[in-house]
N, C-alpha and C positions, 0 to 999 in steps of 0.2 A: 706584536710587531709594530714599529712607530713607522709613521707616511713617513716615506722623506720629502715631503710637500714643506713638513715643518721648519722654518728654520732658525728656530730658537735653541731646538731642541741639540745637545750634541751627544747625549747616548745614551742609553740605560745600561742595567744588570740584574739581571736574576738571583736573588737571594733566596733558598729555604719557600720556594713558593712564591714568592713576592716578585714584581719588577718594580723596581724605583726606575723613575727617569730624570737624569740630570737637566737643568734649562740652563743655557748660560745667557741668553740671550730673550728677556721677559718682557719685554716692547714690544718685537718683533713675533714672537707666539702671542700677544695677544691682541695685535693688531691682524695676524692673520687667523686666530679663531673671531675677531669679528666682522672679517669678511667672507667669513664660511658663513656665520651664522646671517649673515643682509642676502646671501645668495639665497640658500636656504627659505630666508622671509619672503623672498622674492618670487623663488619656485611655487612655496606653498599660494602663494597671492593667486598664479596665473594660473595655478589646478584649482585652485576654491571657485574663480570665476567662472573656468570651464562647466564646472559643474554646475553653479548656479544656471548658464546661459539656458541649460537642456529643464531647468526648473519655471524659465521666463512661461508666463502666458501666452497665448496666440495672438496675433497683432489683430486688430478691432477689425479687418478685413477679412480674414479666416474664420473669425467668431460668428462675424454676422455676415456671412457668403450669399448667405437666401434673402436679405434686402437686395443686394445687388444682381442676383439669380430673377427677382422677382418682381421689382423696384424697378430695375432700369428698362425690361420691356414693357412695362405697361406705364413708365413715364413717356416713354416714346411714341406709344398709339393714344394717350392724353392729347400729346402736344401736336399730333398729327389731326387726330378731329379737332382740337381748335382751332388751327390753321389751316384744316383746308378750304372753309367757305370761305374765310374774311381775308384770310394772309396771315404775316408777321405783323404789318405794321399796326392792325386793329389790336391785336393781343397788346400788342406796348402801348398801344395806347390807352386800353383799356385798364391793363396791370399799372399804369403812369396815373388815373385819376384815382384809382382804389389808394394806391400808396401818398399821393396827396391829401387826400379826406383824412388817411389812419394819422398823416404825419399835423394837418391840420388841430384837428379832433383831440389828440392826445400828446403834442409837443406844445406848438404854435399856440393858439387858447391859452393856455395852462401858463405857458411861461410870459405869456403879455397879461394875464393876471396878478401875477405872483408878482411881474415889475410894475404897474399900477397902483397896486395895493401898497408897495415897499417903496417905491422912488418917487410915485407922485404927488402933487400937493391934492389932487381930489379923494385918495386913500380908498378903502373900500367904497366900492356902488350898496346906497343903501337897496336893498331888491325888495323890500318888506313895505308896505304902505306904515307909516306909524297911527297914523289911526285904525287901520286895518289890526294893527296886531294890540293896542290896547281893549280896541273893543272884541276880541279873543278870550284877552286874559279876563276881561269883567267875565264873560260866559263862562270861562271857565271856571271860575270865584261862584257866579251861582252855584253851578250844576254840580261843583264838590259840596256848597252848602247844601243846598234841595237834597241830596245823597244823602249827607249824615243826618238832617231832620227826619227823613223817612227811614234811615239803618237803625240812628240812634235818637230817639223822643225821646228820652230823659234829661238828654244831654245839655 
């Protein structure tokens, strides 16, 4: 049986077992088998997704339910002894000098270094005494020699 969806199509015949179908019109049949087939693409797109969606993992909330289960009441009795002798404003003030030292310590330093040593006309601070570190290396010149006269006497 032909759709009559078709309309390219304008009839067949049955021959000996056979249907041939006549097309008089092969623009128009293949402009409408290619909008079967984008529908088609289309369907299968939004059954492939479906199926993926029930394949997705559990959102980071469901996974980890016993941080928040367990986490949030005993951040709350944390924050409740810290605050109840001094208050809020102690804690911030207290959390405000910790976070200046860290920011000191490991930002501030670091980067008035690195612009000293790079932009200034003084360049690196020597920190080394140079007499200090010559009379090192003498010591050190012995005490490898004294080493090898007592390791190696022949030498």
């Amino acid at each position: 049986r032909i759709p009559s969806s078709l309309g390219g199509v304008v009839g067949a015949r049955k021959s000996s077992g056979h249907v041939s179908i006549i097309v008089s019109d092969l623009p128009s049949l293949t402009n409408e088998v290619s909008s079967l087939l984008s529908s088609i693409e289309v369907t299968l797109e939004e059954q492939r997704m479906r199926r993926l969606d029930r394949l997705k993992p559990p959102s980071r909330l469901r996974r980890n339910w016993w941080v928040a289960a367990f986490g949030l009441p005993a951040a709350s009795y944390l924050m409740y002894k810290l605050t109840k002798r001094h208050g809020w404003f102690y804690l911030m003030k207290i959390l405000a000098a910790k976070v200046s030292d860290i920011f000191r310590d490991h930002v501030s330093e670091p980067l008035h270094s690195i612009y000293q040593e790079l932009f200034s006309h003084t360049g690196r601070l020597d920190v080394a005494d140079r007499k200090a570190r010559i009379s090192a290396i003498e010591s050190l010149k012995k005490m490898i020699r004294s080493w090898l006269d007592e390791s190696f006497p022949k030498m």
